[in-house]
Legacy VTK file of the C-alpha trace (Angstrom):
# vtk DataFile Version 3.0
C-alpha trace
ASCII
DATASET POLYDATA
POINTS 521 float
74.386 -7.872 125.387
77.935 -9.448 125.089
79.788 -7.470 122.502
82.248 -9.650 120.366
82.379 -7.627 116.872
81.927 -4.587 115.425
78.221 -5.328 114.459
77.742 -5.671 117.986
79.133 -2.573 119.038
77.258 -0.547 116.586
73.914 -2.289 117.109
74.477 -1.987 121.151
74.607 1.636 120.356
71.763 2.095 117.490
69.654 1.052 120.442
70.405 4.116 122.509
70.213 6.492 119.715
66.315 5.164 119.786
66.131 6.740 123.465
66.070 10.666 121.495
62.875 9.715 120.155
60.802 11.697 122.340
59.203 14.143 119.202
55.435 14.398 120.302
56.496 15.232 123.563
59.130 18.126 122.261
55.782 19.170 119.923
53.310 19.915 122.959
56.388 21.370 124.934
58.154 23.548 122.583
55.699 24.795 119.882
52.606 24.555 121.935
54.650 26.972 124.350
54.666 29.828 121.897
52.239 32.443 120.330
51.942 30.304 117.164
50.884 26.567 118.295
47.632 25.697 119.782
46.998 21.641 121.328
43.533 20.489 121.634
44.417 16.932 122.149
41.694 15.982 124.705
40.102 18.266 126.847
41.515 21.244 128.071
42.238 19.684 131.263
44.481 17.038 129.312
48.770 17.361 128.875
48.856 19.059 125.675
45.688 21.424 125.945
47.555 22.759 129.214
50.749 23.854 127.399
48.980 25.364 124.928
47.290 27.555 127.914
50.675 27.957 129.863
48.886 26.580 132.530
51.789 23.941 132.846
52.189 21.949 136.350
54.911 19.633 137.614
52.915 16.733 137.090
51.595 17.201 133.313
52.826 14.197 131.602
55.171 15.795 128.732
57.165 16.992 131.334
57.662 13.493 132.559
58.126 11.935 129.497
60.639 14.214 127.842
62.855 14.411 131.321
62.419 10.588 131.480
63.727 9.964 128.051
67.055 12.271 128.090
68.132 10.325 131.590
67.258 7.104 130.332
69.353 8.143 126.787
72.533 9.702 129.927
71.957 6.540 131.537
72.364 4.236 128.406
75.233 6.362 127.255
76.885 6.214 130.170
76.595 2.266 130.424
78.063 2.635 126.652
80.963 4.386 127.272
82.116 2.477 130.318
81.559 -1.332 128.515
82.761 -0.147 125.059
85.662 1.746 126.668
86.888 -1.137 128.277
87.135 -3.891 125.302
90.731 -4.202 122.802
90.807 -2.958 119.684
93.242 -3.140 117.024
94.503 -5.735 114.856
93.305 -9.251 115.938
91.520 -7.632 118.518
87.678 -8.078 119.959
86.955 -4.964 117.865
88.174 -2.791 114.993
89.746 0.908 116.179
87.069 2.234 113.724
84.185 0.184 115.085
85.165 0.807 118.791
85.533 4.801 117.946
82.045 4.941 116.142
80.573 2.791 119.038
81.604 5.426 121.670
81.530 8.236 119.579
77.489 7.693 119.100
77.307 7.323 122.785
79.248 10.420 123.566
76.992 12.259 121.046
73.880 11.136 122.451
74.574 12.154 126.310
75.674 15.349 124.725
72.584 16.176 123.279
70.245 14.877 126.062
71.931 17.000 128.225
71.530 20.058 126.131
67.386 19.647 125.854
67.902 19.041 130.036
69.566 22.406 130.070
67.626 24.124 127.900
64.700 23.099 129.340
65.031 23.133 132.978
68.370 24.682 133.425
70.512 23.327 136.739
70.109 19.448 136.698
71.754 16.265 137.861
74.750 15.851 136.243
75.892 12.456 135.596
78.585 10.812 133.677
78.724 7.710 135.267
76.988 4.604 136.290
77.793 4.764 140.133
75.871 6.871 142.351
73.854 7.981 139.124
70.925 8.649 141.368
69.797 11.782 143.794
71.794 13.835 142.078
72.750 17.108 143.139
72.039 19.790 140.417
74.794 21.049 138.752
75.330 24.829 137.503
74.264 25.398 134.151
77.831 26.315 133.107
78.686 23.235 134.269
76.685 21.254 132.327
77.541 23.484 129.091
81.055 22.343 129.808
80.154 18.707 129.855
77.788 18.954 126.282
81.027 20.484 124.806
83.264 18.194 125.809
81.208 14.980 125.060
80.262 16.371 121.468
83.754 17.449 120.791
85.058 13.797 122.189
82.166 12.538 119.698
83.595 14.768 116.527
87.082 13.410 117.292
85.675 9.647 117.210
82.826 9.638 114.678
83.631 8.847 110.776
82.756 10.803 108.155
80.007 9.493 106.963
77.717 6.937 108.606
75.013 5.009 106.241
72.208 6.446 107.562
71.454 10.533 108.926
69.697 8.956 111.833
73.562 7.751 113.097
75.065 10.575 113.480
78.634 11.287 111.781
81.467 13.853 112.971
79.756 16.559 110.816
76.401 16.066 113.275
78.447 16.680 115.957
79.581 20.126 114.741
76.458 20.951 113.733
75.098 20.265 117.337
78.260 21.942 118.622
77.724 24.971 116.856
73.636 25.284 118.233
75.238 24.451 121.166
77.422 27.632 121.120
75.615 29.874 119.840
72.784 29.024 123.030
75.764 29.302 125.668
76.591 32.701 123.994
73.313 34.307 124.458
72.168 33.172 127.933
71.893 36.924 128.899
71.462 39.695 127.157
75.182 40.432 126.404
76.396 37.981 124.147
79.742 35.894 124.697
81.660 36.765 121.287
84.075 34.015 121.758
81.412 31.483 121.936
80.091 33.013 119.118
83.085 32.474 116.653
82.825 28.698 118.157
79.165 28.574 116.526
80.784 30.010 113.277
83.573 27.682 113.496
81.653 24.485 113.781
79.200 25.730 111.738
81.936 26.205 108.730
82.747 22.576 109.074
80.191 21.195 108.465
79.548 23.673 105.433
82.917 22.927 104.326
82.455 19.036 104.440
79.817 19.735 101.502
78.041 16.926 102.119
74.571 18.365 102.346
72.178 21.040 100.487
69.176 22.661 100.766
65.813 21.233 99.179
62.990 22.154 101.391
60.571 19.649 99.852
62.360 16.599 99.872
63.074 16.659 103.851
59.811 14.810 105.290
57.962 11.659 104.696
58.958 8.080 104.679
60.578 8.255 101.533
62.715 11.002 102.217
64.362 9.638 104.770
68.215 10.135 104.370
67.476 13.087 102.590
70.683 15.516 101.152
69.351 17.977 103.666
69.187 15.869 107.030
71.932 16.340 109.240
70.997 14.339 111.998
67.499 12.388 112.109
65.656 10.615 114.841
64.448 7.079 113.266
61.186 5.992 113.500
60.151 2.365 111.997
56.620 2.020 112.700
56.506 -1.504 113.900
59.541 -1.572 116.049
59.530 -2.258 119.730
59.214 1.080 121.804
56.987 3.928 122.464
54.058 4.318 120.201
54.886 1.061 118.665
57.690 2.671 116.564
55.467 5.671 114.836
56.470 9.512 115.244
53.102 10.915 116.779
53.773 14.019 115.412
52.527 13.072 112.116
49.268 11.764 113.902
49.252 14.997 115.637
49.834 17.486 113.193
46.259 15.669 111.167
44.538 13.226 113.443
41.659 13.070 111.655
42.188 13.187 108.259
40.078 15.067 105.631
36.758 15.319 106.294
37.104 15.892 110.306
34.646 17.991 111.898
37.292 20.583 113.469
34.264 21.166 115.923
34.359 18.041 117.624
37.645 16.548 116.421
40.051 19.289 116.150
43.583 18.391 115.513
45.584 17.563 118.255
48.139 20.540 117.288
47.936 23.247 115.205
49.024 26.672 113.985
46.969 29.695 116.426
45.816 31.940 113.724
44.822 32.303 110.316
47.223 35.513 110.551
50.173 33.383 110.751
49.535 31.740 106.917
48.132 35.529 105.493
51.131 37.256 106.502
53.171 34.912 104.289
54.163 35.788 100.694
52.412 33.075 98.720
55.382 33.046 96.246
57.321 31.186 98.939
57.096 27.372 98.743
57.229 26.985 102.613
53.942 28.823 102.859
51.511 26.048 101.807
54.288 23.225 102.894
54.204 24.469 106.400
50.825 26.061 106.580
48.695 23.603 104.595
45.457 25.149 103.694
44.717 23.183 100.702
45.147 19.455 99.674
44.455 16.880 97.138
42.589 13.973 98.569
44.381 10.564 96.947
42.382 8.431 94.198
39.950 12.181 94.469
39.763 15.448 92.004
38.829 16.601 95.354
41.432 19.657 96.842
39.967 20.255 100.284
40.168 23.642 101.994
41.239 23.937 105.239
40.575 28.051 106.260
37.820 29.346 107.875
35.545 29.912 108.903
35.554 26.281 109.129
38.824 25.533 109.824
42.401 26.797 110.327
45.071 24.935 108.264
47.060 21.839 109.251
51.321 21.540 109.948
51.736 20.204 106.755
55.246 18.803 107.335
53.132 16.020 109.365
51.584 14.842 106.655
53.103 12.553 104.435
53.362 13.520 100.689
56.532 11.670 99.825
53.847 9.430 98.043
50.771 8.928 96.835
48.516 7.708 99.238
50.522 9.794 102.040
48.154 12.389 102.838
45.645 9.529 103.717
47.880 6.813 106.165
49.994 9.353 107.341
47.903 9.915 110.715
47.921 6.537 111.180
51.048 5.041 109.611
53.677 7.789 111.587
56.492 6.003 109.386
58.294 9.411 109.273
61.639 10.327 111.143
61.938 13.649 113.042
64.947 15.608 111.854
66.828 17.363 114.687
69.053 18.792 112.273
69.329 19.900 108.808
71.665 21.844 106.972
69.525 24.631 106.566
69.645 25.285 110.110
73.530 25.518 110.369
73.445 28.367 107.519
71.238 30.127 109.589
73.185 29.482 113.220
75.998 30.902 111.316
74.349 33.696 110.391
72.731 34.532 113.605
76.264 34.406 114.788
77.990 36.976 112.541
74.640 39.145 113.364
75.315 38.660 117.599
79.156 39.261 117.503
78.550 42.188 114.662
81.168 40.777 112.347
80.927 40.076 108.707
77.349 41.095 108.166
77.625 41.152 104.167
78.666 37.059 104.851
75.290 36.685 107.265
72.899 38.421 104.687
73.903 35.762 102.350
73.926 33.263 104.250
70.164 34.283 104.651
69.581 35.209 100.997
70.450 31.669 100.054
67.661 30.137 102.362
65.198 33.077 100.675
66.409 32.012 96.934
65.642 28.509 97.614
62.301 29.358 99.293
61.563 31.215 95.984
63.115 29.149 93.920
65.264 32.145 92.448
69.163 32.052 91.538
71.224 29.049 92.249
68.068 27.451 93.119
65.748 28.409 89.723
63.413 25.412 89.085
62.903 25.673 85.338
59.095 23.260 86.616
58.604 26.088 88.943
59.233 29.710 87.129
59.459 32.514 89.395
57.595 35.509 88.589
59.929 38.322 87.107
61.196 40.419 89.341
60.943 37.986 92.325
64.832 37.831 92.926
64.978 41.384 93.580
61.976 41.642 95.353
63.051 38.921 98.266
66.422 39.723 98.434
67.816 41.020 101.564
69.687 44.137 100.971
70.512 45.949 104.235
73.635 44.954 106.465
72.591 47.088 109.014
72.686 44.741 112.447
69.425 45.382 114.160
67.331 45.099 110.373
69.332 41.714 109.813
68.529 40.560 113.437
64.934 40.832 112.459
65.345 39.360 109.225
67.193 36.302 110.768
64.653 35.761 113.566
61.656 36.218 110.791
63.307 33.383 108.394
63.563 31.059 111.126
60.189 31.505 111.773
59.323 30.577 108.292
62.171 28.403 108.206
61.160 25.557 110.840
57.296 25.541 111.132
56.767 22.465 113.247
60.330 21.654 113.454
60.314 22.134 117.357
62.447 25.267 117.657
59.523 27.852 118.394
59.906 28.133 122.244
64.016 27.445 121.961
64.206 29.958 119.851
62.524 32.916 121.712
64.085 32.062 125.067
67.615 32.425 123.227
66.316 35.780 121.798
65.154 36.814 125.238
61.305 37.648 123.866
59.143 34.850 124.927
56.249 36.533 126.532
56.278 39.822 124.194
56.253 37.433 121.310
53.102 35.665 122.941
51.499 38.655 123.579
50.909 38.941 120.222
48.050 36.382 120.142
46.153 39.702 120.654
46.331 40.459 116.968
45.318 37.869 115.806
41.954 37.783 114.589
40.716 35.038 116.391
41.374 37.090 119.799
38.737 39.703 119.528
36.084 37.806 117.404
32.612 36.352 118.111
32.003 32.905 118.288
29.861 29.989 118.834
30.437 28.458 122.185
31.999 24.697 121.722
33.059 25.583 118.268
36.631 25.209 116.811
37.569 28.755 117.154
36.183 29.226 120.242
38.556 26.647 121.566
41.684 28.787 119.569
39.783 32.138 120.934
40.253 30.704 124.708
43.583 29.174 124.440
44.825 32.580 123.125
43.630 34.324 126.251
44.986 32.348 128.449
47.972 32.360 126.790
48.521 36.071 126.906
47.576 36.394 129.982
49.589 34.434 131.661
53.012 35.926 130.092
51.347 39.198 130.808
51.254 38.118 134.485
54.895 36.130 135.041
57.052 37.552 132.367
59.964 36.210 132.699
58.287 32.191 134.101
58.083 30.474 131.268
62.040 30.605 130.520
62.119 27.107 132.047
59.768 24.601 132.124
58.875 23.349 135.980
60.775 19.933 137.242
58.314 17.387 136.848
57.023 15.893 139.908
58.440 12.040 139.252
61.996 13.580 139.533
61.347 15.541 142.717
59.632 12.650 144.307
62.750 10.765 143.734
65.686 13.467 144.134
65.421 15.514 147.533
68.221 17.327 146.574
65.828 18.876 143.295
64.443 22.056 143.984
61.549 23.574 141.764
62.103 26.054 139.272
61.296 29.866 140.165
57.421 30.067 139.590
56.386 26.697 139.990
55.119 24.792 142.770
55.340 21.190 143.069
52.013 19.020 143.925
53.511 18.355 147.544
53.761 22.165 148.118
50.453 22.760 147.245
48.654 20.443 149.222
51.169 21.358 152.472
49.789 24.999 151.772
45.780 24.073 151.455
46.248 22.220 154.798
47.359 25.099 156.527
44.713 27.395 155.158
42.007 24.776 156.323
43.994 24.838 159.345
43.401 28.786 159.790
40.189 28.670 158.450
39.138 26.065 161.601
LINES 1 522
521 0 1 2 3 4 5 6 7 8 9 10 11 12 13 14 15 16 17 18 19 20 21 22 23 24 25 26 27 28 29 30 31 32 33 34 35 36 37 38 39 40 41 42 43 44 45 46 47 48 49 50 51 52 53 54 55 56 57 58 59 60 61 62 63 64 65 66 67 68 69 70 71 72 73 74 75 76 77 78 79 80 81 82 83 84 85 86 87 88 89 90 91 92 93 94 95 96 97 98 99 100 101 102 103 104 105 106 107 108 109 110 111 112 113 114 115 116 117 118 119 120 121 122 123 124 125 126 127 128 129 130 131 132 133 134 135 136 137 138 139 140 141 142 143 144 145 146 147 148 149 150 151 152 153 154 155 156 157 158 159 160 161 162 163 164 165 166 167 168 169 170 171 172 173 174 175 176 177 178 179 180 181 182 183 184 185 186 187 188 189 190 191 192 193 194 195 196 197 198 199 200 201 202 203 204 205 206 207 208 209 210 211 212 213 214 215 216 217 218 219 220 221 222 223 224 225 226 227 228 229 230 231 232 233 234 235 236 237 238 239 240 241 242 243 244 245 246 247 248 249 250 251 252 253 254 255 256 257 258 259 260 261 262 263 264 265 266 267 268 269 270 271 272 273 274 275 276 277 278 279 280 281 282 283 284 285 286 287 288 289 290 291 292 293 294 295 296 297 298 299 300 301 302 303 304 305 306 307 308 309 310 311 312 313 314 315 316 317 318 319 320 321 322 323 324 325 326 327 328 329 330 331 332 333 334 335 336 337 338 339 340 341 342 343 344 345 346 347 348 349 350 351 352 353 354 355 356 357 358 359 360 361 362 363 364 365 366 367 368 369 370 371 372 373 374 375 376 377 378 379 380 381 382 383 384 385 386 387 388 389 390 391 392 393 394 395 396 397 398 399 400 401 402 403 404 405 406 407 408 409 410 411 412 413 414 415 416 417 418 419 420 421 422 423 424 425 426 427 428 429 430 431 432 433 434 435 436 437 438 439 440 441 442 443 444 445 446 447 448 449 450 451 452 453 454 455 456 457 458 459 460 461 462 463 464 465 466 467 468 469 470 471 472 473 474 475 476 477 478 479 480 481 482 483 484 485 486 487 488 489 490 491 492 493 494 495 496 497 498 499 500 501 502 503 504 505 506 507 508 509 510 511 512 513 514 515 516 517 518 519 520
């Protein structure tokens, strides 16, 4: 594309913000990963179905596909940077200083985050900030590559505006918010936490709470006509329709309810779903999230019919995949997928802040408020009373947080997060940064769907197995499952790529069966 305006610029750049749209794939790798998500999409033998069994190999194809797509978005960004840094701007120049600084300031921001799911996800990787030799790669330390996320994002909060037209471009106020995740992961990669990098995660965090651009309104975050919503801090667009991967549409809409209402959960099970009926029980039904997240019961469209999703015939859906920004939502949404995944919303930097204060054991009064005020607007109780809604007297007192003792506001931070971002794609992030992934899965052996009978074939059946295998394989590699193996297309192509601790690669495998069969003979 020859760039000879602004427009061009921005839309050169738009295009490579389309490369983050990998959300299915983040669905079947970071909630089915966890005690509370469960994938039957296909047989057991298919991508999904194994991640929701831990039984996860270098070739499965989510693994593939979500590598794939944060080196093509490093590779795009890079190709950015290098054009875009290279053309005049100024005053009667090719481009406008603002239009060449939000050009490269998008591109910075999107290498910064690819690199932090690469991280995250597989820990030491290629490291590339370039277009030569941006092949074979030797894998860099992951303090290295921390380095590099925090300098592109803080290059991209220097060069971004404002305020862009649309959350799914991000602004300089996404860039702190990423910065401030960002921090707050470096700070906890062991078990001692790094309190400097944890007054970072405050400080970014205060920005973009300071800008007061955005508020909280749980409700009015998903669907395609809440897009730009006052809550979204940076989005991932989806425009069903649109050349690229599933023609456009965010899968995890068709996930989340892929056969509509009157599925047989039998024989068409939904391709993800929450594990147990004890994850929507435990939760107070006085909080709106409950029946949002957890959707157990819904009006059919142009119907006085409210179907009920719990069983024994069912388990309920991830209702933030199905559209009810409308009408006739609940019914296209599976097929439709007009919805944008939100990366970021403003909810979650009030929470990274407070998980921060909580870590470095400073101003713990500040972090109980910080998660009182995601409680009150759950309830729907002080500064966020809903005359249409009434709370029930006595609810404020009831759900407000009280103690500002560390370890009993550590466990009241990790449980609103848990309420917080059902289906959000945080579930398996979040557990590795709080060092409890396979305790937390063992858990699936309290749930009633571990221990009971069932018909073989049937729906729970299905959930009963998955949550077997789940626990025991944490039970038997602990501490595996921090990183997810390097998929086999990159190790076929890299020889300097070495598998992660626990996993074998295809090649491996069959080198080792030959030289059994070798000492069998």
């Amino acid at each position: 594309m020859v760039i000879q305006k602004d427009a061009d610029a921005a839309n050169y750049v738009k295009g490579i913000f389309k490369t983050q749209n990998a959300g299915s794939g983040y669905s079947f790798l970071l909630e089915s990963a966890s005690e509370a998500t469960v994938s039957f999409e296909g047989e057991d033998t298919e991508a999904g179905p194994l991640v929701s069994q831990f039984d996860i190999t270098s070739n499965n194809y989510y693994l593939q596909w979500v590598w794939g797509r944060q080196y093509e978005a490093v590779a795009a960004a890079n190709t950015a940077i290098e054009k875009i840094s290279k053309i005049p701007a100024g005053e009667g120049k090719i481009l406008s200083e603002y239009g060449k600084n939000t050009a490269l300031g998008g591109a910075y921001f999107v290498r910064g985050l690819a690199y932090f799911y690469l991280v995250q996800l597989w820990g030491e990787v290629p490291l590339y900030t370039g277009t030569a030799n941006a092949t074979e790669g030797h894998p860099a330390s992951v303090s290295a590559i921390y380095a590099q996320i925090e300098e592109d994002l803080k290059q991209a909060e220097v060069l971004l505006p404002e305020r862009t037209s649309f959350k799914s471009e991000p602004n300089k106020y996404a860039a702190d918010a990423v910065l401030s995740r960002v921090y707050l992961t470096w700070a906890t990669l062991t078990t001692t936490p790094d309190n400097a990098k944890l007054a970072n995660a405050v400080t970014y965090a205060d920005k973009v709470i300071n800008s007061k651009q955005y508020i909280c309104d749980i409700t009015k975050n998903w669907g395609r006509y809440n897009k730009n919503g006052q809550e979204h801090v940076y989005t991932i667009s989806y425009v069903l329709g649109e050349d690229g991967p599933n023609d456009g549409g965010n899968h995890q809409s068709h996930c989340a309810f892929s056969y509509g209402f009157d599925a047989n959960p039998d024989t068409d099970p939904p391709h993800i779903g929450p594990s147990s009926i004890a994850l929507y029980t435990r939760w107070d039904d006085a909080d709106q999230r409950k029946e949002f997240s957890y959707t157990a019961h819904l009006l059919k469209p142009h119907t006085e019919n409210i179907y009920v999703f719990l069983p024994p015939k069912a388990l309920p859906f991830f209702g933030k995949g199905i559209d009810r920004s409308f009408e006739d939502g609940p019914l296209v949404s599976s097929y439709e997928r007009d919805m944008d995944r939100i990366e970021l919303r403003y909810a979650e930097v009030l929470l990274i802040k407070a998980e921060a204060l909580i870590e470095s054991n400073q101003h713990l009064t500040e972090a109980r408020d910080l998660i009182n005020e995601i409680r009150h607007r759950a309830y729907r109780v002080g500064d966020y009373t809903d005359p249409q809604h009434p709370a029930l007297a006595g609810t404020e007192d009831r759900i407000t947080i009280t103690t500002t003792n560390q370890s009993e506001l550590r466990d009241a931070l990790r449980e609103e997060r848990f309420n917080e971002f059902v289906y959000e794609q945080k579930r398996w992030l979040d557990l590795v940064r709080w060092h409890n992934l396979a305790e937390t899965v063992q858990t699936v052996a309290t749930f009633p769907e571990y221990t009971e009978t069932y018909a073989p074939g049937s729906f729970f059946a299905k959930v009963q197995k998955h949550l077997k295998a789940k626990n025991a394989a944490v039970t038997a590699h602990p501490t595996k499952y921090y990183r997810f193996p390097i998929p086999e297309t990159a190790l076929a192509t890299n020889s300097h790529l070495k598998q992660n601790t626990g996993y074998y690669t295809l090649r491996g495998m069959f080198l080792c069966i030959s030289i059994i069969k070798k000492l069998e003979i």
